[in-house]
C-alpha positions as CSV (number, residue, x, y, z in Angstrom):
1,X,28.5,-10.1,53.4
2,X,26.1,-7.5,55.4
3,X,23.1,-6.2,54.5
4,X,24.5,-3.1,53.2
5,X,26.3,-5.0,50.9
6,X,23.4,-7.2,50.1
7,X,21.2,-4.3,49.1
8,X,23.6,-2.6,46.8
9,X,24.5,-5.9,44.7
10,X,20.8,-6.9,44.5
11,X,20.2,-3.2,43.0
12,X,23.2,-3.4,40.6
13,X,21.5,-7.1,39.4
14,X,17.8,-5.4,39.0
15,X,19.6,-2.1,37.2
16,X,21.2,-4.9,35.0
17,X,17.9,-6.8,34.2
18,X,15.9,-4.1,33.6
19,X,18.6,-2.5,30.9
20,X,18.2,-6.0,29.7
21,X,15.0,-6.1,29.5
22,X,14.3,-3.0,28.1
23,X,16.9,-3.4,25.6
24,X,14.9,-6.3,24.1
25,X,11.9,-4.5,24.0
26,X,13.3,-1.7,21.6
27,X,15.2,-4.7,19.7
28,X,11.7,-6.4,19.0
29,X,9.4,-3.1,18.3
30,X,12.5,-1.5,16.0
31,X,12.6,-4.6,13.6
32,X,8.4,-5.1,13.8
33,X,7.9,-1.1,13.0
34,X,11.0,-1.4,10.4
35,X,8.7,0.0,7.9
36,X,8.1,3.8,7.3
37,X,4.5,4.4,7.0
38,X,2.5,0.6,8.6
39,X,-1.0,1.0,8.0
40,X,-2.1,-2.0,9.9
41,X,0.4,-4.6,11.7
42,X,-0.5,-7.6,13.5
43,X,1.7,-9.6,16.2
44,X,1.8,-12.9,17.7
45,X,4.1,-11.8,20.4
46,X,4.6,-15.5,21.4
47,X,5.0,-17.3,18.6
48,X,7.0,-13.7,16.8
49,X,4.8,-14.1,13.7
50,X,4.1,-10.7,12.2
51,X,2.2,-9.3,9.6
52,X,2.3,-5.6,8.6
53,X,1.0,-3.4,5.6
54,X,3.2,-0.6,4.8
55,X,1.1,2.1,2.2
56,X,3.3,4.7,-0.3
57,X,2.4,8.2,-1.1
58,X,-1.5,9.0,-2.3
59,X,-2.1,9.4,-6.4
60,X,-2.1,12.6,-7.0
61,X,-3.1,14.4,-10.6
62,X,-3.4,17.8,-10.8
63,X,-3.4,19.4,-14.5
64,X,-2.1,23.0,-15.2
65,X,-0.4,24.7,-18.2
66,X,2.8,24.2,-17.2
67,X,2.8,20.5,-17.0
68,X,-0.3,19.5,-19.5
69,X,-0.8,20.7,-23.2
70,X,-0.3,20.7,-26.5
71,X,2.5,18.5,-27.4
72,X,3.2,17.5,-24.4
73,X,3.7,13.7,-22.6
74,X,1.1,11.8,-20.6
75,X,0.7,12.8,-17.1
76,X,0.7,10.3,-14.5
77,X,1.4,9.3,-10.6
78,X,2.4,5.8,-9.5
79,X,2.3,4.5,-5.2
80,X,2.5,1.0,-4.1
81,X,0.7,-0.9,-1.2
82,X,2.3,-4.5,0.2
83,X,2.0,-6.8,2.4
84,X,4.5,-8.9,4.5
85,X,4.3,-11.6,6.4
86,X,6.8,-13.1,8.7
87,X,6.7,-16.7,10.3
88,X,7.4,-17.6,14.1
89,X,9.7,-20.4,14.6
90,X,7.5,-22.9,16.5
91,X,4.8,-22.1,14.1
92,X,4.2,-24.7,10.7
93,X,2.2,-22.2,9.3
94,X,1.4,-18.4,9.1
95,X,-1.3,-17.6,6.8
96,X,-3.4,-14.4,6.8
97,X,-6.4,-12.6,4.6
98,X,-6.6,-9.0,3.2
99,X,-8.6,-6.9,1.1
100,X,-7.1,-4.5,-1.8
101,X,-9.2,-1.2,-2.9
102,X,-8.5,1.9,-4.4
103,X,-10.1,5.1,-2.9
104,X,-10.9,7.6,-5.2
105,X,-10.9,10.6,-2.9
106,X,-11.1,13.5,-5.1
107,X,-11.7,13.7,-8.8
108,X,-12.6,16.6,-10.9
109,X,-11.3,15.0,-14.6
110,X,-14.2,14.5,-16.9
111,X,-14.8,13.9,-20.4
112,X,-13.3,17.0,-22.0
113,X,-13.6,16.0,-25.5
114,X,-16.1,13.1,-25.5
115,X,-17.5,10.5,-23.9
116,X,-15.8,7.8,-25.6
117,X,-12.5,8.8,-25.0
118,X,-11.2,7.9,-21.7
119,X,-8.7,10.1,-20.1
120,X,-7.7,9.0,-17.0
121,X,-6.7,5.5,-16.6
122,X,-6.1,3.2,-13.7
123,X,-3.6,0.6,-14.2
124,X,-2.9,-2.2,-11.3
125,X,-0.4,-5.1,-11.2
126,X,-0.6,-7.6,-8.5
127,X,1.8,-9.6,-6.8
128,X,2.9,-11.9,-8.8
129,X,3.1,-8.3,-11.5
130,X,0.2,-9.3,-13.2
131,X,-1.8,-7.0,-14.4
132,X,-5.6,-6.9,-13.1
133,X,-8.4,-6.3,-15.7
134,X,-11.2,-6.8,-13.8
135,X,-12.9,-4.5,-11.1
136,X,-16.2,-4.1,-10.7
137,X,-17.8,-0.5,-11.5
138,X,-15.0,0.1,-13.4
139,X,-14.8,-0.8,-17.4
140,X,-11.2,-2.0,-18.8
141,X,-10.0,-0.2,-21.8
142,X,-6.8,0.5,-24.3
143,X,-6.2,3.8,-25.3
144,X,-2.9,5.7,-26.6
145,X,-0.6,2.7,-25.7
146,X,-1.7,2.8,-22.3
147,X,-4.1,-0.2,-20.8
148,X,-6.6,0.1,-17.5
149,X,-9.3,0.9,-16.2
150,X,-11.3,4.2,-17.3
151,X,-12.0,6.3,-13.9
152,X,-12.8,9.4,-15.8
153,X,-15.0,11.3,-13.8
154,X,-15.2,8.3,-11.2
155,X,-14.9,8.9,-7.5
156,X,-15.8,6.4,-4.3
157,X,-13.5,2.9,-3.3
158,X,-13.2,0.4,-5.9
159,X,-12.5,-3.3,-4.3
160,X,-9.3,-4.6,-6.2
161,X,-8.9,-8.2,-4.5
162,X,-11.8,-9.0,-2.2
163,X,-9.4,-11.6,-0.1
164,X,-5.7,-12.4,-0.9
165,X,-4.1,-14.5,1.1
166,X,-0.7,-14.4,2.1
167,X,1.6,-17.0,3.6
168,X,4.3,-18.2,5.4
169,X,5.9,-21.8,5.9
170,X,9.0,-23.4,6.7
171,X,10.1,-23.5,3.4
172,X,9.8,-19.5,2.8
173,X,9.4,-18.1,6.4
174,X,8.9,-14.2,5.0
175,X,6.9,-13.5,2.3
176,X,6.6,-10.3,0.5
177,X,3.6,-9.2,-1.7
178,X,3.6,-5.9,-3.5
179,X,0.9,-4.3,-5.3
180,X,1.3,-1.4,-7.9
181,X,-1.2,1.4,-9.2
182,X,-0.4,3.9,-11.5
183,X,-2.9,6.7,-12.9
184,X,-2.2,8.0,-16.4
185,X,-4.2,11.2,-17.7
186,X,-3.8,10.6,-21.2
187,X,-2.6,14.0,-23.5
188,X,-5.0,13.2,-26.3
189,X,-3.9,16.3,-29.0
190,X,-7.2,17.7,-28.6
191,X,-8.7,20.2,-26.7
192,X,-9.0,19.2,-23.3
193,X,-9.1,22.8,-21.7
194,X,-12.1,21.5,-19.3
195,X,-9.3,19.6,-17.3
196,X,-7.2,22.7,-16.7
197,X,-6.6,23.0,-13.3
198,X,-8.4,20.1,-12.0
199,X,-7.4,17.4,-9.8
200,X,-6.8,13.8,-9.2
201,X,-6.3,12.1,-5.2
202,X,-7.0,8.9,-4.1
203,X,-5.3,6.1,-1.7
204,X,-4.3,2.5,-2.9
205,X,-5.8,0.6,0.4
206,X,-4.8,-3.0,2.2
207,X,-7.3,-4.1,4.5
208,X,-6.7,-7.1,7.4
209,X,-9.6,-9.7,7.1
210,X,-10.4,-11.7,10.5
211,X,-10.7,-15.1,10.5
């Protein structure tokens, strides 16, 4: 074989590799970024353990005529936050910490009729779709059929779960935790004309904790 020849098949065998090797790549990203919005993700590229938080849409509230009145249902907005945690093969164990808040952005809703009637209520489920009644700064209440916590008025991030951990072994290699929020402004048939045209935002929050 000459050196002509030479060259062009050790070209044809690095085009090959490389097509290879890039084709991997995208393989390995695509199924670690499989998520649609991944507000943290952390990667043991040698071991392929993986974790990554994936966050839904903000709660939003926003009262008008059209949508709260006399007569008319509860108003309320509902997102999601989780966690999932994927196990390498060569590893026994793949256990990581993290930190659940809510972040109450924006909130104009008040006490419209009086301070001893909550109006906009918080409720939570974890994991396991329990439903959390404590949080500190916030108070826990019933009202209407609906249960929570009363963030009337209340603005500024509320820790949820201080550090959850979530974990992988060889007898469940992927593990999936979801959390739920859901925030109820609660039609009282009264007049609560002070919360026309006010709002509601705020972010359900998963934060990784270093070991």
């Amino acid at each position: 074989m000459n050196r002509k020849s030479r060259s062009m098949l050790l070209m044809i065998y690095l085009v090959a590799f490389l097509i290879t090797c890039v084709g991997a790549t995208l393989a390995y990203f695509a199924v670690i970024n499989s998520n649609n919005v991944s507000a943290t993700s952390k990667v043991e590229s040698v071991t392929m353990t993986s974790l990554i938080f994936d966050a839904g849409n903000p709660i939003s509230i926003y009262a008008d005529m059209f949508n709260f009145g006399k007569d008319m249902n509860n108003l309320f907005d509902q997102t999601y936050a989780q966690a999932t945690v994927s196990k390498g093969t060569d590893m026994e164990v793949a256990r990581f910490h993290y930190a659940v808040s809510v972040d109450l952005l924006a909130n104009d809703l008040v006490y419209s009729v009086n301070k001893n009637k909550p109006e906009v209520i918080l409720t939570i489920t974890d994991p396991d779709d329990v439903e959390v009644k404590q949080i500190k700064g916030l108070d826990y209440v019933s009202i209407d059929g609906v249960s929570g916590f009363d963030i009337t008025d209340k603005t500024g991030e509320y820790i949820v779960d201080a550090n959850h951990e979530i974990m992988a072994n060889n007898d469940k290699s992927f593990v999936n935790q979801v959390w739920k929020a859901r925030v109820t402004l609660i039609n009282l048939d009264a007049d609560q004309e002070k919360n026309a045209g006010k709002k509601l935002n705020g972010l359900f929050k998963l934060k990784l904790l270093e070991d």
